[in-house]
VMD Tcl script that draws the C-alpha trace (Angstrom):
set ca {
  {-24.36 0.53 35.32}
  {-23.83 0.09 39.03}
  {-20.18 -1.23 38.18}
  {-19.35 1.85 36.29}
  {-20.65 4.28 38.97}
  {-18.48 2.25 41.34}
  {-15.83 2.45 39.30}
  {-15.81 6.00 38.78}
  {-16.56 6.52 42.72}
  {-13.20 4.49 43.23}
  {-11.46 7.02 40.69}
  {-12.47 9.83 42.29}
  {-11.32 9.00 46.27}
  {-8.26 7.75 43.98}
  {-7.26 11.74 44.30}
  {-4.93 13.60 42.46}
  {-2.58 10.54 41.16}
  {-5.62 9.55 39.56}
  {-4.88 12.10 36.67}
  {-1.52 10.98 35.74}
  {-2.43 7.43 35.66}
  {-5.67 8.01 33.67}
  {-3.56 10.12 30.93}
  {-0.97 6.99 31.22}
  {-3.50 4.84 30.24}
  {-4.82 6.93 27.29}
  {-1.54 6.87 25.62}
  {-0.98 3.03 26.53}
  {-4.37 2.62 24.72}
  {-3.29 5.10 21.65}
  {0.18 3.25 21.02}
  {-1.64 -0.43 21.70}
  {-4.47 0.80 18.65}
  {-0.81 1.96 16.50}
  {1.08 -1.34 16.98}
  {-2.07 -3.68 16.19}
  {-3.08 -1.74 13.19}
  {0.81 -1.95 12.37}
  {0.75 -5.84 12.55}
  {-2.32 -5.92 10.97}
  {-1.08 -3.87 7.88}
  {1.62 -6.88 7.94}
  {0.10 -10.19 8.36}
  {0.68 -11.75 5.27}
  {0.43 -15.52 4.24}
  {3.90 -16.64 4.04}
  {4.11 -19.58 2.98}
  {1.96 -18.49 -0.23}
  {4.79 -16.02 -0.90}
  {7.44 -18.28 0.23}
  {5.76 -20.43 -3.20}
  {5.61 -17.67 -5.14}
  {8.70 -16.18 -4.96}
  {10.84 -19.32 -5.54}
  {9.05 -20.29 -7.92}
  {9.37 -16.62 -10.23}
  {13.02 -17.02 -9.04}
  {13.27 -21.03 -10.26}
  {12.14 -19.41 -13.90}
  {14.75 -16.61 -13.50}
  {11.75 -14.45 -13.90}
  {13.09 -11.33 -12.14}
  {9.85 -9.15 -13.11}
  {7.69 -11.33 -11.77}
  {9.68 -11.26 -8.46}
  {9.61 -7.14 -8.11}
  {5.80 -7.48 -8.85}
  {5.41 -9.91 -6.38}
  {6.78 -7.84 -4.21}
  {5.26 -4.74 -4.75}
  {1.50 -5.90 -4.34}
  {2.85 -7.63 -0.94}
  {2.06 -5.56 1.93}
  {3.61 -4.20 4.77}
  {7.59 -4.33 5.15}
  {8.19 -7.74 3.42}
  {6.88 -6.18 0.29}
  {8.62 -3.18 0.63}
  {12.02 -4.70 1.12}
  {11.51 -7.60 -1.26}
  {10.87 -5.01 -3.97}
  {13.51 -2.21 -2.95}
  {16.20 -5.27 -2.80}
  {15.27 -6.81 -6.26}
  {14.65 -3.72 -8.01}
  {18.38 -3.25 -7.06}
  {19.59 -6.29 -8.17}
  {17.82 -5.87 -11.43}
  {19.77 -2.70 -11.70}
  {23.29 -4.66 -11.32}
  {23.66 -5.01 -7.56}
  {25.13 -8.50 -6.85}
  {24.64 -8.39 -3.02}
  {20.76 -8.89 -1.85}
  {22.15 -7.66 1.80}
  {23.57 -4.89 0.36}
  {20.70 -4.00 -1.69}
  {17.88 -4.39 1.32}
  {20.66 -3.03 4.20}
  {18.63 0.94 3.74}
  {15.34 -0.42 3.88}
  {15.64 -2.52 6.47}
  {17.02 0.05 8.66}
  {14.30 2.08 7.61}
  {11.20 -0.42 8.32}
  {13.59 -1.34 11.74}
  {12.78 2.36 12.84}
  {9.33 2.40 12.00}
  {8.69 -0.97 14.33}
  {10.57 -0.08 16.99}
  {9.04 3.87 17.18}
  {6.22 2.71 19.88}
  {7.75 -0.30 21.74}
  {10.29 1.96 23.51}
  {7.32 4.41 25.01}
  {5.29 1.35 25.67}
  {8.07 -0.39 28.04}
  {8.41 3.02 29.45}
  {4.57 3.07 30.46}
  {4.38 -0.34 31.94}
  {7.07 1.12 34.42}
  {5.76 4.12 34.80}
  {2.42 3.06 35.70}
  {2.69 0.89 38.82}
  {5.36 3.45 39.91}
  {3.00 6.59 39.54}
  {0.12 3.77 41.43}
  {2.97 3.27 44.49}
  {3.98 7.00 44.70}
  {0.15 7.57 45.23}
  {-0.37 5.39 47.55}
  {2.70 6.38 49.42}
  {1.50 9.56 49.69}
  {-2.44 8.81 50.23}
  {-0.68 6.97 53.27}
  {1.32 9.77 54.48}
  {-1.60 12.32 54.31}
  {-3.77 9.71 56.35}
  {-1.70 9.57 59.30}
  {-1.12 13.00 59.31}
  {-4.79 13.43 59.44}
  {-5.33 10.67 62.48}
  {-2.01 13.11 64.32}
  {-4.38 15.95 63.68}
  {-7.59 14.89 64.76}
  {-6.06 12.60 67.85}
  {-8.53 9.68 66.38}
  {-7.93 6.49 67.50}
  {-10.99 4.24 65.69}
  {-9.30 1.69 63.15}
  {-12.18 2.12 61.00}
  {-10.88 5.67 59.93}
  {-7.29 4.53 59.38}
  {-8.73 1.44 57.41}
  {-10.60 4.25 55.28}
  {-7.61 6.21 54.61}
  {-5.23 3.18 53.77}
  {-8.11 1.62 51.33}
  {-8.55 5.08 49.24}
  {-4.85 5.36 49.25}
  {-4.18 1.70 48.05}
  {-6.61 2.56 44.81}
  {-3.39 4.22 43.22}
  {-1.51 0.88 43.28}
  {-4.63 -1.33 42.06}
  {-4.91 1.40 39.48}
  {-1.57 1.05 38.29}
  {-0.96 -2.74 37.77}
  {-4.33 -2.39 36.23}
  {-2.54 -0.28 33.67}
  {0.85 -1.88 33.66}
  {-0.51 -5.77 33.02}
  {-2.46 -5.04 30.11}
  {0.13 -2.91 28.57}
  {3.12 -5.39 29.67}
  {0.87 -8.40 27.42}
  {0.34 -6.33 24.57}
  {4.16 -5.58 24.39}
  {4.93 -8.87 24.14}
  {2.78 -10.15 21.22}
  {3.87 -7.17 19.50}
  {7.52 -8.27 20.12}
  {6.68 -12.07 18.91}
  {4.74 -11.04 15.94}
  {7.90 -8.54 14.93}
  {10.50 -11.12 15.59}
  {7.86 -13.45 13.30}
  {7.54 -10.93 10.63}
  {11.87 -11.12 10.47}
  {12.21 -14.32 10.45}
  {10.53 -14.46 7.37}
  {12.21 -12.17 5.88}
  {15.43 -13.23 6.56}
  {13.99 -16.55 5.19}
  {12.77 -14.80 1.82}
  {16.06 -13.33 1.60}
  {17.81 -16.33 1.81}
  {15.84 -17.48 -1.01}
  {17.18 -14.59 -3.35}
  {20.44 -14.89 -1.96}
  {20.53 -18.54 -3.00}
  {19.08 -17.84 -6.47}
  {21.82 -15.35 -6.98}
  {24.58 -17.49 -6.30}
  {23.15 -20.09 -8.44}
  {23.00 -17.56 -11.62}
  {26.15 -16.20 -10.81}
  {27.43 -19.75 -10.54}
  {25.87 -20.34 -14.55}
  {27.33 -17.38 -15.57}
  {30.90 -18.07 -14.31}
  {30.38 -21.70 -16.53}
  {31.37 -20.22 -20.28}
  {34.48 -18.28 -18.80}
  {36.16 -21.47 -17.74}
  {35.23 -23.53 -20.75}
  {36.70 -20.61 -22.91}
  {39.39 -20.43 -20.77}
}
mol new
graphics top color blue
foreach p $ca { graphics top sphere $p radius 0.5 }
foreach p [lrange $ca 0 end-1] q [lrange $ca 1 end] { graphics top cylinder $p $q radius 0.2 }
display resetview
């Protein structure tokens, strides 16, 4: 435990900044907890559904393809179903027919990233201000008391560099998580994008069948 009470010893000659960057860090950990469950709530094996759905779509089996769908998780099941439940009800455009839920599921991924950039900036600026100011009320202190021993400016510079360590401290982990959240999002589109390429495909291939009789008639 002697790292924790050292810890909390550094904290507490931190002074005041302290606060702000400790409540920084508690939201920074809340949002972090959000996005992973998020991703979580989305990993999905795609290449299993990749299989899957072509293959209900190769049998023209649109049923299957809405139930596939529906017992996906996360947003590829929910747009996959929304967009072929439409179809089934005469829509002839898959981009039309997934344009509202994507928008939708769009909203809900971005909702956290914004606050999260907005912390990793925040928190290394909030670490700098302290330190600024730890600085400022150090020399005022040596003006005051006349001292000229190094040791006591050394003591004053040290506390008020803990605000800066502090903050990068904050602002790496936060900067890291950000990113894998913004790879695995970008991941989770592209294969969605891919799956909708699939039904757009299909489409044109039954519309393409249907087309057939009219020009033999005609």
């Amino acid at each position: 435990m002697n790292w924790f009470s050292t810890a909390a010893d550094l904290c507490i000659k931190g002074g005041f900044f302290m606060i702000p960057l400790f409540i920084v860090a508690l939201t920074a950990l809340v949002l972090i907890i959000e996005r992973l469950i998020y991703l979580r709530e989305n990993r999905i094996d795609g290449d299993k559904f990749q299989f899957e759905l072509r293959t209900a779509l190769k049998d023209d089996d649109l049923d299957q393809a809405v139930v596939l769908g529906a017992r996906t998780k996360g947003v590829i099941g929910r747009v996959i179903e929304e967009g072929l439940m439409r179809v089934k009800a005469g829509e002839t455009d898959i981009e039309a027919a997934t344009e509202k839920a994507i928008l939708t599921e769009m909203m809900s991924m971005e909702k956290s990233r914004g606050w999260m950039v907005t912390l990793s900036q925040v928190a290394p600026l909030l670490g700098i201000l302290g330190t600024v100011w730890g600085l400022v009320v150090a020399f005022i202190a040596i003006e005051q008391t006349a001292s000229t021993d190094p040791r006591y400016l050394a003591g004053g510079i040290y506390q008020a560099l803990i605000t800066t360590v502090a903050g990068l401290l904050i602002a790496i982990p936060i900067i890291i998580v950000q990113e894998h959240v913004r790879k695995e999002t970008n991941h989770i589109l592209s294969w969605l994008d891919l799956y909708l390429a699939e039904i757009k495909e299909w489409m044109a291939r039954r519309n393409a069948t249907a087309e057939v009789p009219r020009d033999v008639k005609g």
